[in-house]
Structure formats: structure tokens, C-alpha cells
N, C-alpha and C positions, 0 to 999 in steps of 0.2 A: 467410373468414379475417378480412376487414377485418369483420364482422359481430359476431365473436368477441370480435374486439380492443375494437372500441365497449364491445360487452356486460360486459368485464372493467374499461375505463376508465368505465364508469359507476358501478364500486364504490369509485371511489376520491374518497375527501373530503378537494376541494382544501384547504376552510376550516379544517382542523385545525391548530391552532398547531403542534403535535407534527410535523407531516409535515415543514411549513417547518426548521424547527428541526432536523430529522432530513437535509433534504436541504440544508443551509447545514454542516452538524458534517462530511459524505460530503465536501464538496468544500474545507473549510478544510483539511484534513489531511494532504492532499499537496502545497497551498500552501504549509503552515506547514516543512515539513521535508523533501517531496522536488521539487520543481520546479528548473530550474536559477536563477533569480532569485528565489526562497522566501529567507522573511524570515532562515531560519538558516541554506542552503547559502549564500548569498551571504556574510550577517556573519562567519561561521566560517572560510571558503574563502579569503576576499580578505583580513580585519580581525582574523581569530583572536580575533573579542570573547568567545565562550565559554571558551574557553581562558587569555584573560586574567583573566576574571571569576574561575577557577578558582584563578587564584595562578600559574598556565601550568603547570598541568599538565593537559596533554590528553586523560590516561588517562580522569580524573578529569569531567573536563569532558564526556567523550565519553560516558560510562555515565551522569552524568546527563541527559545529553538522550536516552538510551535509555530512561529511567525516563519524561522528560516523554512520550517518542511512543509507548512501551505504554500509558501513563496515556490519552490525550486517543484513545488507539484505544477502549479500554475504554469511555471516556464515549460514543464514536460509537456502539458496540456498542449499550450500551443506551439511548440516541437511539432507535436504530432501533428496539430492538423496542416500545420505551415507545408510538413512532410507529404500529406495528404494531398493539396492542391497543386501540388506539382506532379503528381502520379497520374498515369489514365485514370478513367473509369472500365466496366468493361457493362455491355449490357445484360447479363442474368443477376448483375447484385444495381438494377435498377428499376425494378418491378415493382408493381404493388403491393406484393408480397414483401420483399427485401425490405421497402419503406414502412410497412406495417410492423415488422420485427424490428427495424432501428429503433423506431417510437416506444416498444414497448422495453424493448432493453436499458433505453435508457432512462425511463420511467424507472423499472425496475432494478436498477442498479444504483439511481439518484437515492431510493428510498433507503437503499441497503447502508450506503456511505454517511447518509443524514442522521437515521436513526441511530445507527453504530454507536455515531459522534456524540449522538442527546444520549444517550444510553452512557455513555463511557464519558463526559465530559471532557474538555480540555486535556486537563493532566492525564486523565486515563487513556486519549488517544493518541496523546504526543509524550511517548516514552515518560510519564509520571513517575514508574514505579522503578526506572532506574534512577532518579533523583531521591528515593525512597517515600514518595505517594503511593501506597498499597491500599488498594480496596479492603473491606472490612470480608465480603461476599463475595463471590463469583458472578458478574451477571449474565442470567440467563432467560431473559423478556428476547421478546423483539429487538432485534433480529438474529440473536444470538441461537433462539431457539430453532434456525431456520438454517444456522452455518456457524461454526466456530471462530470466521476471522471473513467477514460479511463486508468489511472495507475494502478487504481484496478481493474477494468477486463481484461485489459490486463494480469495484472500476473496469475490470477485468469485464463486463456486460456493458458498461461505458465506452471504453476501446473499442469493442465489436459493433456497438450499435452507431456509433460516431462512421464507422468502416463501411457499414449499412447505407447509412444515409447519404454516404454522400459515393455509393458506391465503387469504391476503391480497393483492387486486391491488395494492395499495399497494405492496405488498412488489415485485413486478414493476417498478413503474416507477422506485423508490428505488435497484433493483440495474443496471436501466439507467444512472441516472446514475453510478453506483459504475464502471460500465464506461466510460462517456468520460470521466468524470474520468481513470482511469489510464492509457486511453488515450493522453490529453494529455500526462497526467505523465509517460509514458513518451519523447513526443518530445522534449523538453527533459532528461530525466534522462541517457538512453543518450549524445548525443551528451557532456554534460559528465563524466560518468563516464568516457569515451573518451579526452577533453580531459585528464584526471590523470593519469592512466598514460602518457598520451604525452608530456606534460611530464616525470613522472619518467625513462620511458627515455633521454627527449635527453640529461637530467642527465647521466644514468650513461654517456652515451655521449659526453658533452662532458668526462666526467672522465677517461673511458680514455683519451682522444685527448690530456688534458693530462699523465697519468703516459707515456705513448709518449714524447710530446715532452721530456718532461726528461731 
């Protein structure tokens, strides 16, 4: 195994501007907009600066920062594969096999990201609920029921299957870092997503306790 691993990390060229550049875009991107100290949950969450910018309308405010975080996914997107085509290939990730698992991962990680997205709309997938759009419920359909944060494995089986297909160790080691970055994002994201809704319940429960009293 460790033989293998050598043999696939010997195809990959460190020195390629492209790769650096490909593996710097994978980890800005859940700094820039999901970490809980990221440069827009914080401005937005504590300072309402988007929202101000917008004239304070947060509808407004919210669906364009949905535009900016499709947009700079997009760019990663093709980072990557730009990264990719510059890299060897090696032949054990161009087999039958290999190309039968690219197709299926990224079948299955298409579905994962799409449904997420219909499942959560708009606002609930692009930082909603730090503009204060709180869901009433928690959803838990498809694909929730299947992964707790199903956009990021999804792409994360996107990464690997794209690395598949076009057989590139590079691709392996780029989708690794793709995995602990979210990884990370994840520890910081879950609890302050936690932290909002538990602030709005106290709200509403600090308001019933004040209609009681009167």
C-alpha cells in the first residue's frame, strides 16, 4: 500500500503554478463565506455590513452574496481542472474500473449538492440564516437523512470523481485537501449555526414569558 501511494505521489508536480493556485482557491472558499470567524459570517452576523451596503435590505443583500459564492465556486471549479490538465496521468487511475467510479461519484455527489440546494433553498444554502432567515424546522428528507452537511461530501465525491476521470494523482491529493478543509469548516460552522437558532428560541421564549406577564 504504502508502495502504491509513493508510486501515485511520484506523479504529481509539486512545481506547477496551477496546482498551488488550485490548492489556495479549495481552502479560501470556506474561509471566505462558511467558517464561523470568515471574513462574511462574522461582518454580516455581528455588523449587518452587507445588508447595510444593500440599502438594508437583506433579501437583497443575501442573494447577492449567493451570486458572489456560486461565482468564486465556479472559479475553483475550473482551478481545479485547469490544475489537472497540466499534471500526468498515471495508468492504475485509468482503467475500467477507475472510469466506472469517476461516473458514479459524480452522479452521486451531483445528486447530493442539487438536492441539498432544493431541500434548503437559496437563502438556506447561501448563509440565510446569518442575515436572520431561520427555518421554522430542521430539514431532514433527502439528503439530510443520508449526511448532515451532504454539500460538502457531495463535492468532496465531485473532486475524487473528476481526479478519476481524467486520471490524475494530482487530483487525489487536491480532493484530500478539499476533505479537511471541510472537515474544519465543519467544526466551526455546526456549532455557530447551533448558536442562531438558540438565540432565536430564547427570543421567542423570553417574549412569551413577557405576553404571560402582562
Amino acid at each position: 500500500m504504502a508502495s502504491l501511494v509513493g508510486q501515485l505521489a511520484s506523479y504529481v508536480d509539486l512545481d506547477k503554478q496551477s496546482l498551488r493556485v488550485s490548492a489556495a482557491s479549495i481552502i479560501f472558499n470556506p474561509l471566505f463565506w462558511k467558517c464561523r470567524n470568515s471574513i462574511v459570517a462574522r461582518q454580516e452576523y455581528r455588523n449587518k455590513v452587507l445588508t447595510k451596503l444593500f440599502g438594508g435590505n437583506r433579501t437583497v443583500a443575501n442573494y447577492a452574496l449567493a451570486v458572489t459564492i456560486f461565482s468564486i465556486g465556479l472559479l475553483r471549479d475550473w482551478l481545479y481542472k485547469t490544475a489537472l490538465s497540466e499534471q500526468p496521468s498515471h495508468a492504475l487511475l485509468q482503467t475500467p474500473y477507475a472510469l466506472a467510479a469517476a461516473y458514479t461519484l459524480l452522479a452521486a455527489g451531483n445528486v447530493l449538492v442539487v438536492s441539498s440546494t432544493w431541500r434548503l433553498g437559496i437563502q438556506g444554502t447561501f448563509l440565510g440564516d446569518y442575515f436572520g432567515f431561520l427555518k421554522e424546522d430542521m430539514v431532514t428528507g433527502f439528503p439530510f437523512n443520508v449526511t448532515g452537511a451532504p454539500m460538502y461530501w457531495g463535492s468532496t465525491m465531485s473532486f475524487l470523481g473528476t481526479a478519476l476521470l481524467f486520471g490524475k494523482p494530482a487530483g487525489l491529493l487536491l480532493t484530500a485537501l478539499v476533505y479537511v478543509v471541510y472537515v474544519v469548516a465543519l467544526r466551526f460552522e455546526d456549532p455557530f449555526t447551533a448558536g442562531i437558532y438558540a438565540k432565536r428560541d430564547r427570543e421567542r421564549a423570553a417574549a412569551k414569558a413577557g405576553k404571560k406577564s402582562n
